[in-house]
N, C-alpha and C positions, 0 to 999 in steps of 0.2 A: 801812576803807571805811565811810561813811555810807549811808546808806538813808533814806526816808522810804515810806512805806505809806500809800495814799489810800487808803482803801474810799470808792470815789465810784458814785452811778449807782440802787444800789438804796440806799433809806432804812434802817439800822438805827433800832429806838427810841434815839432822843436823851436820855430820862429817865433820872435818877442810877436805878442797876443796884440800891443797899441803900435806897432810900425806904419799903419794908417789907417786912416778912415775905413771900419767894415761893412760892406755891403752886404746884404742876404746873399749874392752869387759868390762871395768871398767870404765866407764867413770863417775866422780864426781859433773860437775858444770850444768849437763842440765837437774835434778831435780828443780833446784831452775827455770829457764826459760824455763819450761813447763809448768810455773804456768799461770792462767788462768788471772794474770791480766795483763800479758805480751801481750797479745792475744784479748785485749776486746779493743772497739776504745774510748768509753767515759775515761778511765785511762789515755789517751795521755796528756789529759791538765792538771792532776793533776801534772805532774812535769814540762810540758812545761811551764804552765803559773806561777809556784812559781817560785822564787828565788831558785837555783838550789845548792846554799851555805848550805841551810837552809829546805834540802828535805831528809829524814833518813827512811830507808829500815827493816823492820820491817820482823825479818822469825823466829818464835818460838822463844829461847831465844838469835837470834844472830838480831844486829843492826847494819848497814853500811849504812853510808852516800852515797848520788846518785854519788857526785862527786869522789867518791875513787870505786864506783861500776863502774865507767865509765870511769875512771883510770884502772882498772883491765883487762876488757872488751876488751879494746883498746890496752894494753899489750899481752893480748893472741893474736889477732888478729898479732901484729906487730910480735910476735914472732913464727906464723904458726899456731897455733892452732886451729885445721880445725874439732875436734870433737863438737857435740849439735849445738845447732841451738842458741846463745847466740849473734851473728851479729844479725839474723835478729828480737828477739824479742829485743833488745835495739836499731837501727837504727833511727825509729822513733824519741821518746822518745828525743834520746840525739842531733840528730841533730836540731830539731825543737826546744829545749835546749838553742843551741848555735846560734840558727836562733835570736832568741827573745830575748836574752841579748846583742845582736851585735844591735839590733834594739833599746833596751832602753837605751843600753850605751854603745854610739858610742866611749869610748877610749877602748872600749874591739875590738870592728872592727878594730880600728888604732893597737890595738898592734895585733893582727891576721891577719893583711894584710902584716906586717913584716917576717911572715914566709914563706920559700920556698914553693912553688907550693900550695900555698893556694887556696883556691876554693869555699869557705863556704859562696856563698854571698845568698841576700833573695831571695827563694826557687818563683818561679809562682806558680798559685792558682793552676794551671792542675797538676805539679807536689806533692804538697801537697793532693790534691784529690787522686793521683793515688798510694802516696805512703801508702795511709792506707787501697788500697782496701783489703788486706789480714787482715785486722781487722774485729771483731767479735761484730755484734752488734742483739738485740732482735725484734728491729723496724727498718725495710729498711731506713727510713729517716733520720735517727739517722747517716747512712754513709755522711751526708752533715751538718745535725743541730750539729754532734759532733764535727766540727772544727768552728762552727763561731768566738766562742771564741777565739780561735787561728788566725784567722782573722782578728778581731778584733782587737787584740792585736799586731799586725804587720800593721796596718793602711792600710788594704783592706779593701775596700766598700766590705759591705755582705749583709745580710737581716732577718728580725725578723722570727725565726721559727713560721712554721704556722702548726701544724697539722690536718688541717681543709684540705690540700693542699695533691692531691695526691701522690705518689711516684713519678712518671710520671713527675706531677707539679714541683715539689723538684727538680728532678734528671736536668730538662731542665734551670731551672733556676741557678743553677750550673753550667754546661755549659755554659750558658750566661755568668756569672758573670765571667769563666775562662779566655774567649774569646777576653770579653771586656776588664777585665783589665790587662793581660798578650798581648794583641796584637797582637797576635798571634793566628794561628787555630791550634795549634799542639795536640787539644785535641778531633779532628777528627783522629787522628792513635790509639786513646782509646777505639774507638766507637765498633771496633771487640769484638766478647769474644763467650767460648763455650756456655755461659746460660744464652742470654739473655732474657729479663722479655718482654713480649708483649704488645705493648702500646707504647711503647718508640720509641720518633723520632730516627730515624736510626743516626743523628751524635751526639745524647746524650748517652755516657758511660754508661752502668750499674754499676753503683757505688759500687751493693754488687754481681757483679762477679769479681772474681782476675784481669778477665783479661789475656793480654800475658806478665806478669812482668816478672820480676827474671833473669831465664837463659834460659825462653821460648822463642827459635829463631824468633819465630812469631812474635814478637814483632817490632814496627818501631824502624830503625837507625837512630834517629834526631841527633846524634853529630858526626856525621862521616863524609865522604865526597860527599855524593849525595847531586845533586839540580837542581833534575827534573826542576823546574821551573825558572830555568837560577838568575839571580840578582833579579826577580820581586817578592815586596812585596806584603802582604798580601791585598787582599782587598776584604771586605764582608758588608753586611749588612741584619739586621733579617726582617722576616717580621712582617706587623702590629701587628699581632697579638702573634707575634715569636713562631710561628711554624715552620717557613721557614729558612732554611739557604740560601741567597744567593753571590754563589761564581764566581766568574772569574776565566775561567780557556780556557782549549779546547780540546774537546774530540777528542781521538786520534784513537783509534781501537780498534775493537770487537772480544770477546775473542770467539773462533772459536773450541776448542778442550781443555778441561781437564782431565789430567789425575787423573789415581789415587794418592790417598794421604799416603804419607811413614809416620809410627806410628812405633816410636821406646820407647816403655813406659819405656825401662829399659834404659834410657838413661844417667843417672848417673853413668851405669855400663859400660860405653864406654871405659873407662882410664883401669876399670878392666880387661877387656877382652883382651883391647890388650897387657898388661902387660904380662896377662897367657899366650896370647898363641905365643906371641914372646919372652918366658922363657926359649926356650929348654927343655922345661918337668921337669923344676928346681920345686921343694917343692910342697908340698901338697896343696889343696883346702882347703879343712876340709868343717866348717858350710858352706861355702859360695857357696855348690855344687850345689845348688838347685836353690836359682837365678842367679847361672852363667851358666844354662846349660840353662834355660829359656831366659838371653838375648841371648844368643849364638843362639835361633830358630829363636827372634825376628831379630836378624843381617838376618839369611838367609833368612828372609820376606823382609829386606829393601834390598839387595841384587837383589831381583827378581823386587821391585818396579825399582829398578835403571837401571835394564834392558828394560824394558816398558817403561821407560821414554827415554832410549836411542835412544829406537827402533823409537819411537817419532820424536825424534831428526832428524832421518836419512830420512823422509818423505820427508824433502829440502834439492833441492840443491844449495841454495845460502841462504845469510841472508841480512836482510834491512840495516844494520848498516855496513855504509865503514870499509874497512877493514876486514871483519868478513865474517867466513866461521859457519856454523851448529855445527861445531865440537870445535873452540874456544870460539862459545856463548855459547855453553849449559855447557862448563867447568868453564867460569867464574860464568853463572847463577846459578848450584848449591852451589857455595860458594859466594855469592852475592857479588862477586866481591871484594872479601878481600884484601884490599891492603899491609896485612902482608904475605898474603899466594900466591898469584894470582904472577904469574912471576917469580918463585922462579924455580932454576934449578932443583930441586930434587923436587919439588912439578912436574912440568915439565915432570918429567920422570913417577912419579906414575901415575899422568891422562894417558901417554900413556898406561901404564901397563892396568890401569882401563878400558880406554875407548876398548883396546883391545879383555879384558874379555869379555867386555860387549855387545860386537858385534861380539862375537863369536856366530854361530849357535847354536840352542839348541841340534843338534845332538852332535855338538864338544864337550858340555857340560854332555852328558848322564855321563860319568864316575862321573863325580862331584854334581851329582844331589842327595840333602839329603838323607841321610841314613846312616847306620853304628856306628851311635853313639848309644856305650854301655850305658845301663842302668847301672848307678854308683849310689847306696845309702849308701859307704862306708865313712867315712870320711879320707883315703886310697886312694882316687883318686887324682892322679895325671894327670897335663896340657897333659901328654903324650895321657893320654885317652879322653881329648877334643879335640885334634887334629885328631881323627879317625874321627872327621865331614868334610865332602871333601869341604864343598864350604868354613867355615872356613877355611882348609887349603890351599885354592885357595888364599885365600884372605889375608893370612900369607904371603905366599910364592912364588909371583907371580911378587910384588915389588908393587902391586897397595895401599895398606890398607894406606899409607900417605895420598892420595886423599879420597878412600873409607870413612875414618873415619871423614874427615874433612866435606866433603857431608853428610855422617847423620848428624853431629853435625847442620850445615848452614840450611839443609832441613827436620830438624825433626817435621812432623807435619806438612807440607804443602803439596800443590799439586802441578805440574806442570802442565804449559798453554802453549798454541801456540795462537796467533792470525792471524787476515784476512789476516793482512800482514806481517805474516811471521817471528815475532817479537818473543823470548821463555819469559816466567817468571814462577815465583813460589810466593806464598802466600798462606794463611789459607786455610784449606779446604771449604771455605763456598761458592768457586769465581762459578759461571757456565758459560755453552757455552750463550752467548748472551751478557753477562755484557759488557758494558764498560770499556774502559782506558782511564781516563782522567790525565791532570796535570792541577795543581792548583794554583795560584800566592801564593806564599809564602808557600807552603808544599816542604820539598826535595826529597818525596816519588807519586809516581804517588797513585789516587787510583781508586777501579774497584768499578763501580758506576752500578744498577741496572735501566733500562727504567722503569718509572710508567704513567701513563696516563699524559696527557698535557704537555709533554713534561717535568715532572719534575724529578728526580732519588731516589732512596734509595742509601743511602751510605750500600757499603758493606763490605770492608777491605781496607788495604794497599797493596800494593804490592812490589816485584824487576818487572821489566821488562828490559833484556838487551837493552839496545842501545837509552834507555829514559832517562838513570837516570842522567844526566850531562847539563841538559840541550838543548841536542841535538832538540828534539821537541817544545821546549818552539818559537811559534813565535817572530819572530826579530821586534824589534821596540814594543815590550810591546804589547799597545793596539790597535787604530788603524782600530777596527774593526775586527783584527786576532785572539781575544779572544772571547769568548761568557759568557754567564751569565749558570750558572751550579745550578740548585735552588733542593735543598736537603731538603725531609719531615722527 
């Protein structure tokens, strides 16, 4: 199949992309992948489903083949180049690419299975559904009827679009088809999201909300090393009429206190801030004074929430999980137990620093309590003048900001829980006091499930919960009788 790709309508810059050195204030290549067909979901198949030899890129009077665009793309990237958003409007596109030529012509698999740490195998339908949520489309159903093809084309059972069928219809039937033929429920840790549409069964995804993709910590850890539910697989079935999810699982405890939930919007600006203000007052700010003094109030809001949550913390004095005192669950809990960071001697030393701050009195704290940051509108300002903020400079200079930074990063945008017994976790802010903890056969994340009438639940998010997530709760011996049936509307 041929193709050709017009970007017509808006102007990319027309000027050669390497005429010099690019600077982030110059940046050249991310005119052309702002363009809007980079961004719209029905465009996916026009290169996924052609012959990808035979697919030429069309931008006023310049022409490039897909393959030397995807060549270039993957050069930048290899070689750091961290300006535009040029990863994520070609990700799509080129891996679903390579997805569909490995499938039509298996010696392109054979020789891409020769290469080191290769990993390109066929993508499951939840992952292909989730990976175009950030795709832009004009009819809600069009988030599902614009991959059948792509479906299709990869020999997945799908289904004839019906727009007779509601979104609702559309969306759960998606689901379904995830479910069944990837095997798996992992497309219940989808189900979250900040806007979803009403109508919608609680463990069917809203397809045209993002979601928690990207580098939204909210999001589930399916490749990592939790597994809440010990060795057991998955095991479910819909009901008659598939409204009903029902799941094996066993509900564990009831969430008893939440707090509030840490919002750190500037959270892209984390790496800037602690650059400036462990500089030594080295070089100027310039433009960048205005949202760096901005996340700098947002840090001393997540600062205060980290306090409340501490204070939290220190309500017990013991914890359900051997081994485990109040003060190393809630240190692992905010960093969900990262096994790059968690154990580390100098991580080690920051939580004490941290946890010291943090349970210090609020009197001990009156000296450090905001204020004193000068109004700076020069471009003349220097780190020196962001360090007259005292709980930044608490947080500088204190030894703690290795833990402090790692904890916003792990808990931005969550809330912290306690439960009946005694148990700490964090997830989305959506969890309340009453929910449910259940684990699940075959999920590696617990999740907080809502009571509805007859004893059935709304799904409500995923969660961490210390001292669940390994297994440890999963009853011995499988079934047995030690699970129960967990039926989700």
């Amino acid at each position: 199949m041929f193709a050709v790709i017009v970007l017509k309508g808006e102007q990319a810059d027309q000027r050669t992309l390497l005429e010099k050195e690019t600077t982030g204030r110059e940046e050249r290549i991310s005119p052309l992948f702002k363009h809007s067909w980079f961004t719209r979901l029905w465009t996916v198949q026009e290169v996924a489903l052609a012959d990808i030899h035979n697919v030429q890129v069309v931008c006023g009077k310049n022409t490039i083949s897909w393959t030397r665009l995807m060549g270039a793309t993957e050069s930048l990237r290899l070689n750091g180049y961290h300006w535009g958003n040029y990863q994520e409007a070609m990700a799509l596109q080129k891996d679903l690419s390579i997805y569909l030529q490995q499938h039509l012509h298996p010696e392109i698999r054979i020789m891409l299975e020769q290469k080191p740490h290769y990993n390109m195998h066929t993508p499951s339908v939840s992952h292909i559904l989730c990976w175009t949520r950030s795709k832009a489309v004009t009819e809600p159903r069009d988030m599902v009827f614009g991959l059948l093809g792509i479906f299709t084309a990869l020999g997945i059972d799908s289904f004839v679009p019906d727009y007779t069928k509601s979104v609702e219809e559309v969306y759960r039937q998606a689901a379904i088809m995830a479910i069944s033929h990837d095997r798996n429920l992992d497309i219940l840790f989808e189900a979250a999201s900040d806007n979803r549409r009403t109508g919608l069964n609680s463990w069917v995804p809203d397809w045209s909300s993002r979601g928690y993709t990207g580098t939204d910590m909210r999001g589930a850890i399916t490749n990592a090393h939790f597994c809440a539910c010990g060795p057991a697989n998955p095991r479910y079935h819909f009901s008659a009429g598939e409204n009903h999810l029902h799941l094996r699982g066993k509900l564990l405890d009831t969430v008893i206190y939440r707090a509030e939930t840490m919002n750190m919007r500037c959270i892209n600006d984390i790496d800037a801030i602690s650059r400036a203000l462990r500089g030594g007052g080295q070089g100027p700010i310039g433009d960048d004074l205005a949202s760096l003094l901005n996340a700098i109030r947002e840090t001393h809001g997540v600062f205060q929430v980290m306090r409340a949550w501490t204070d939290v913390s220190t309500w017990y004095v013991s914890y359900p999980a051997p081994g485990e005192t109040p003060k190393t669950a809630l240190r692992r809990t905010l960093l969900y137990d990262d096994p790059e960071t968690n154990g580390t001697a100098e991580l080690d030393a920051a939580f004490e620093s941290w946890y010291h701050v943090m349970t210090t009195s609020d009197a001990g704290l009156d000296t450090l309590a905001w204020g004193g940051l000068r109004t700076a509108t020069t471009t003349t300002a220097t780190v020196t003048d962001l360090e007259a903020a005292p709980i930044m400079k608490l947080i500088t200079t204190t030894g703690m900001n290795g833990y402090f930074y790692k904890a916003m990063v792990f808990s931005n945008r969550k809330c912290f829980f306690t439960t009946e017994e005694g148990y700490f976790g964090t997830g989305p802010d959506l969890i309340q006091d009453g929910d449910r903890i259940a684990v699940i056969a075959g999920l590696c994340m617990p999740l907080v499930v809502r009571p509805m009438e007859n004893g059935r639940f709304r799904l409500v998010t995923h969660a961490y919960v210390h001292g669940i997530m390994y297994g440890e709760a999963w009853p011995e011996g499988g079934d047995g009788g030690k699970v129960e049936e967990i039926v989700l509307v």
